[in-house]
C-alpha positions as CSV (number, residue, x, y, z in Angstrom):
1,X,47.8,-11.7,-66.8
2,X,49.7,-9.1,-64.8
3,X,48.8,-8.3,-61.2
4,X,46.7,-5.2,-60.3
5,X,48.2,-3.1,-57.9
6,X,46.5,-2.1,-54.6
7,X,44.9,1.0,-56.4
8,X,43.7,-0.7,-59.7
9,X,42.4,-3.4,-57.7
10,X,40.2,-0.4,-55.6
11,X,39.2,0.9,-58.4
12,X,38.0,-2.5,-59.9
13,X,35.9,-3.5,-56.7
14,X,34.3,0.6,-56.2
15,X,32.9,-0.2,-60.4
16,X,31.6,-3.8,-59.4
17,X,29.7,-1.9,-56.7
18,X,28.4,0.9,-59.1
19,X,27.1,-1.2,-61.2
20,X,25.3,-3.5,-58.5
21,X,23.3,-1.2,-57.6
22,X,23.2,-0.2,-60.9
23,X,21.5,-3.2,-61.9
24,X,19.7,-3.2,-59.2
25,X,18.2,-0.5,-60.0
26,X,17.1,-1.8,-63.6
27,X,15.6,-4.8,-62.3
28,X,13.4,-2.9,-59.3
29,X,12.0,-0.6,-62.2
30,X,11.2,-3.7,-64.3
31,X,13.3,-3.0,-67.2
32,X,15.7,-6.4,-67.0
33,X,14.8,-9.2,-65.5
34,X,15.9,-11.2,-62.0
35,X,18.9,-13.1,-63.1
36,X,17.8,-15.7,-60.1
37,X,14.3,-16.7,-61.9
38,X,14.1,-14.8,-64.8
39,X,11.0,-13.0,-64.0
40,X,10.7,-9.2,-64.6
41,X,9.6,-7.7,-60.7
42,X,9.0,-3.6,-60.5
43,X,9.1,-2.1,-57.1
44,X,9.6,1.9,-57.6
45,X,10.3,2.0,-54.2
46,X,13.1,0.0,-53.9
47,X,14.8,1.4,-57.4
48,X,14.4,5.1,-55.9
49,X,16.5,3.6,-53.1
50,X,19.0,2.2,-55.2
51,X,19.2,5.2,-57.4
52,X,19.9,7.4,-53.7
53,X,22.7,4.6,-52.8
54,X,24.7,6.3,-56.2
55,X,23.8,9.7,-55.7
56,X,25.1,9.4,-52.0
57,X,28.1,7.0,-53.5
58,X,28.8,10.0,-56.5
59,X,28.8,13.0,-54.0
60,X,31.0,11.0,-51.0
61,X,33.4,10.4,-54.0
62,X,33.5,13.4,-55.6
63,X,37.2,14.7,-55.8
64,X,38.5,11.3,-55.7
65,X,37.5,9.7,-59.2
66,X,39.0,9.7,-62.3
67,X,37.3,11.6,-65.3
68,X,36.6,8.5,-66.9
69,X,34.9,7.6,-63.6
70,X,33.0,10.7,-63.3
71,X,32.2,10.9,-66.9
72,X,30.8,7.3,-66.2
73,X,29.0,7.7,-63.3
74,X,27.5,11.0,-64.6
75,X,25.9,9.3,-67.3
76,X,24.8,6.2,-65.5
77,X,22.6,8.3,-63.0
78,X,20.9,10.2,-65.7
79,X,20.2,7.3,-67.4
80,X,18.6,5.8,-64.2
81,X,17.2,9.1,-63.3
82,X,15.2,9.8,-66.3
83,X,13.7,6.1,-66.6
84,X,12.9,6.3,-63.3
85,X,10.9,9.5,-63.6
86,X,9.5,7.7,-67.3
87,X,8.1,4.5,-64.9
88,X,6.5,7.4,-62.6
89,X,4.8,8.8,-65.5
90,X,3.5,5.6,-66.9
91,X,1.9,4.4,-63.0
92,X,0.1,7.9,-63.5
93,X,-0.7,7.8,-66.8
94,X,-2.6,3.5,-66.2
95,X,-3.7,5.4,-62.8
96,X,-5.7,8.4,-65.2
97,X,-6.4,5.6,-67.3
98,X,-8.3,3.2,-64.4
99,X,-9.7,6.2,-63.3
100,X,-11.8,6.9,-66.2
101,X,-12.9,3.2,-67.0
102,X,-13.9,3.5,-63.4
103,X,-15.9,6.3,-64.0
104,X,-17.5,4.9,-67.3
105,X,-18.5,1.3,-65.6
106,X,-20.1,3.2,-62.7
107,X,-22.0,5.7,-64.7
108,X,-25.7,5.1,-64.8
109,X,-27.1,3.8,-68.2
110,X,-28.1,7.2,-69.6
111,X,-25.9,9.9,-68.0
112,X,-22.5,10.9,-69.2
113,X,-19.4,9.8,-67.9
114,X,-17.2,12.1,-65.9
């Protein structure tokens, strides 16, 4: 296997970061699980936070990645984005959801539910 030069090498560790956090972010919104146990763990919070560690990574980079990078990273944080925003929608949607059933087990026998 031929050595990597000093660039190559770069480039090789900035992608294993990308894609740390990139991961990251997966796990935190639930959709793979924690290679460590295997369990599936959500925390929105955290995954916004990751997903703001590659927007900051994307524009203190900008200029100085290749258009496969770019093209790459580009992709990645619409991918992340929109799933992100489809978990949102989903805790609002069971939120709406507990609402109402909330509603209909405290209604009086008789009266309508709101």
């Amino acid at each position: 296997m031929p050595e990597l030069t000093s660039e190559q090498k770069q480039q090789v560790l900035f992608m294993q970061l990308v894609l740390t956090f990139q991961q990251a972010a997966w796990q935190q919104m639930g959709k793979i699980p924690n290679p460590m146990d295997n369990k599936i763990e959500r925390n929105l919070e955290q995954a916004r936070h990751s997903i703001d560690i590659l927007d900051m990574l994307k524009t203190r980079t900008k200029g100085n990645l290749n258009n496969e990078e770019n093209s790459f990273f580009d992709h990645m944080l619409r991918e992340l984005k929109l799933n992100y925003i489809d978990e949102l929608d989903n805790d609002k949607q069971a939120a709406a959801g507990s609402d109402k059933s909330d509603a209909t087990e405290n209604a009086t026998p008789g009266t309508p539910a709101a």
